[in-house]
N, C-alpha and C positions, 0 to 999 in steps of 0.2 A: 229133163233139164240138162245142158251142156256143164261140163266142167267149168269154164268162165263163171256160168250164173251161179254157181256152189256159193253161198255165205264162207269168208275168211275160215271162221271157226272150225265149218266140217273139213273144209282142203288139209287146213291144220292138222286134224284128228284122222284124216285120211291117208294122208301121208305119212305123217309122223313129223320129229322134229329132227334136227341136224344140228351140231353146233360144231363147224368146224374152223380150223387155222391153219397156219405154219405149224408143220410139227414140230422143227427147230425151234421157231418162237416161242411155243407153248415151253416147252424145258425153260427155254431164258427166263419168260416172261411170265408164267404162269404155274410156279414150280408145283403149288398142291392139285391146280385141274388137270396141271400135263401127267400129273404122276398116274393119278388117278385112268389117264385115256393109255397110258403107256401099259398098263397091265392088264389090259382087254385084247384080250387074240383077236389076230383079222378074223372076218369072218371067211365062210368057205366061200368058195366059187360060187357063184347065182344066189348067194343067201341074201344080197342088197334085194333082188328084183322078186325075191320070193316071200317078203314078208316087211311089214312097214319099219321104217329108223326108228330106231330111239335114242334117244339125248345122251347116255349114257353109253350106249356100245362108238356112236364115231366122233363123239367129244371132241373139238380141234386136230381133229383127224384128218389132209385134207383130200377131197377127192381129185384133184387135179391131176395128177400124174404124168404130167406131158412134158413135165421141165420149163424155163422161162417162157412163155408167148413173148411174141414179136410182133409190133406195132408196124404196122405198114409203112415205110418207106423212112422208116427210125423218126417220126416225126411224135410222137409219146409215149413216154416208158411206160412199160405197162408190169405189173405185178407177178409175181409165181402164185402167191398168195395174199391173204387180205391182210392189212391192217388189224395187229389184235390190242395194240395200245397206241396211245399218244402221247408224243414228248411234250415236256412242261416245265416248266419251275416250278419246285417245290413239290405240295400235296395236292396236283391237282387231278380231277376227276371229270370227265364225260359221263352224262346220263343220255339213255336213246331210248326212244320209245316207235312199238313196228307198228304198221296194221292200219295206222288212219288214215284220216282223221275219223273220228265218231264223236257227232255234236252231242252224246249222253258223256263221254266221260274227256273227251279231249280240251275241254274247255276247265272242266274243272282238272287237270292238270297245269294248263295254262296259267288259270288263275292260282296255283300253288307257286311255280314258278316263276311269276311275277310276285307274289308276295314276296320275297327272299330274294329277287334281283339276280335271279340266276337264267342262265342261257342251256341250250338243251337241244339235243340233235331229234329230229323228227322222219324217220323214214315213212313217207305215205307208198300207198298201193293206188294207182289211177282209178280202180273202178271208187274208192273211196271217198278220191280229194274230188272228182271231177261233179258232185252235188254238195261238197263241203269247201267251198271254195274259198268261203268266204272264214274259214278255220286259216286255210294256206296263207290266206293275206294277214292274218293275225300273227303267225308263228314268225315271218318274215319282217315284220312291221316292228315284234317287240324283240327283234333280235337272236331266234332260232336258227338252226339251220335246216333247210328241209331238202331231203334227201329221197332219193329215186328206190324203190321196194318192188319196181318192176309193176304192173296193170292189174292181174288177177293173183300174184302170187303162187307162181307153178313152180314143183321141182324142175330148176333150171338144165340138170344134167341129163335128163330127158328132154328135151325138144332142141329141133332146128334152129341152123344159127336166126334164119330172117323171123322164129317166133320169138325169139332170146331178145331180138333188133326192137320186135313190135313193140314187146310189154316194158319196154326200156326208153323208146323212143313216145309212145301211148303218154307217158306219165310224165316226162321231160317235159313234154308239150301242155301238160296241164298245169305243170307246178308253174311254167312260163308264163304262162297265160295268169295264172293265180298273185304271181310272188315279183313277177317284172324282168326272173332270169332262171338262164337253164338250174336244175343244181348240180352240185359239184361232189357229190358224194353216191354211192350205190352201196347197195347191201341185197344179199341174194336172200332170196327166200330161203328157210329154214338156216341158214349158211351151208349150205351147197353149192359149191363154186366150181367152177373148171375154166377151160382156157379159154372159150370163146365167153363165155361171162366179161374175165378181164379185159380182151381184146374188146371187143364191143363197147363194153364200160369206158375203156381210154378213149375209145373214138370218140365218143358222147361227149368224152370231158369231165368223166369222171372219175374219183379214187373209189376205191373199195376197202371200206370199214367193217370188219367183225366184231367181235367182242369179246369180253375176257370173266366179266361175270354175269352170267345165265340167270335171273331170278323165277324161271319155270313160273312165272306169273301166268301165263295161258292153262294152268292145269288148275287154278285156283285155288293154291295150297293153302291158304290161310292167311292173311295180314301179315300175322305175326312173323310166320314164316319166309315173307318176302324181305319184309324188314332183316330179319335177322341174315339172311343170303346178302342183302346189300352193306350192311355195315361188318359180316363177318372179311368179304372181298373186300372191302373196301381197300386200297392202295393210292400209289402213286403213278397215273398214267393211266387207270386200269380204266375201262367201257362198259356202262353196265346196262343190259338190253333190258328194258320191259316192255309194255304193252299197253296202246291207249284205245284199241282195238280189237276186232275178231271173236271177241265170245263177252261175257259178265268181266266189265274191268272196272267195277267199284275194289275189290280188293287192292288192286295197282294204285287207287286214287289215293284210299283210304295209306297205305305204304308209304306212298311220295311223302305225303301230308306230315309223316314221322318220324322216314330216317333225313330227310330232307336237313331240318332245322338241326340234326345231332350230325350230322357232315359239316355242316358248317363253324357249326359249335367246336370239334375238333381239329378245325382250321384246316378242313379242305377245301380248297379253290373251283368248285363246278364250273364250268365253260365248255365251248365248243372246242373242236382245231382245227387248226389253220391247215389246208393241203398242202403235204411236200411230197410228191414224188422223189422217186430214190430209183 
């Protein structure tokens, strides 16, 4: 079986996970996760390629290292790093969900999120959306926003700029085809980012969104445990990733379903954001 046809889940477990950012940003914006990534020694030389990531050692770490890219012929700003919050008035909060669509649990998301009138960033994976199509036009229709996670979900900092193009360009074309337009947002798998990511990204027309609280919801820690990751982050600005796909994501459902209505209760504002290049 080729890497492509790997089920979300095993690429996931196969890889490992990444949660990276702005280093600078994380100190501003993220003072107990950055603290927490700031006290982890690099690792040594070839230790990335000699053994899988974990969430904990490159935490908003980022892999970039190239200094600003530069947009071809200064026709769009393109990022050093991603997006790990979002400006707002007042308590407001972005919820994102990776990996879909999957008609077992993405609907029953859906339908949580429409009970409560709230909007919600959806990064799909091509090979996902392009038999769930009819999910895309849903997310679009009640006011989502559905965001590019690249075709098969590959560690991006490993491959070719024209495979980076494919699984970026693959999935653009489906959501278009699904939703009536390009999207306007990317997120790299694992958050593993580097420069031809953004470059690429701006060509497309895209921002690049990370995030700021992690709910390790793919590891199936527990309900309870997800909830309590969501409301203990909870902030103003702050992005909180989960999952409506890729492996058992009754527990993400079951989550939503709880701190959902207690965010609001607390008079946080869920929504999406609006793109500003900077």
């Amino acid at each position: 079986m080729r890497n492509d046809q790997l089920p979300i889940r095993r690429r996931v477990l196969l890889a490992g996970a990444v949660s990276l950012g702005a280093a600078g940003a994380a100190a501003v914006f993220a003072p107990g996760v950055g603290k927490r990534a700031a006290s982890t020694p690099p690792p040594a030389a070839g230790a990335r390629a000699a053994r899988p990531l974990r969430p904990s050692e490159y935490r908003l770490r980022p892999l970039t290292g190239y200094g600003p890219p530069r947009a071809p012929h200064g026709r769009t700003p393109v990022r050093r790093a991603p997006l790990l919050r979002v400006p707002g008035d007042g308590r407001t909060m972005v919820l994102s969900f990776d990996d879909g669509p999957d008609p077992r649990y993405t609907p029953h998301v859906l339908d949580t999120l429409a009970r409560y009138g709230v909007r919600a960033m959806f990064f799909v994976c091509g090979e996902m959306a392009v038999g769930n199509q009819d999910l895309l036009a849903r997310m679009a229709d009640e006011g989502h926003v559905v965001g590019n996670h690249t075709w098969t979900h590959p560690l991006l900092t490993r491959l070719r700029r024209a495979r980076i193009r494919s699984e970026m360009e693959r999935t653009s074309d489906v959501v278009e085809k699904a939703c009536g337009e390009r999207p306007e947002w990317f997120r790299a798998p694992y958050g593993a980012w580097n420069r031809a990511a953004f470059q690429l990204g701006a060509e497309l027309g895209m921002e690049s969104l990370a995030w700021t609280v992690d709910t390790l919801d793919w590891t199936e820690p527990g309900t309870r445990t997800i909830v309590k990751r969501v409301e203990d982050g909870a902030a103003p600005g702050v992005v909180v990733l989960s999952h409506d796909a890729g492996g058992d994501r009754s527990q993400s459902v079951r989550a939503l379903r709880a701190y959902l209505p207690r965010l609001l209760d607390s008079g946080y504002h869920v929504t999406v954001p609006r793109r500003q290049y900077v």
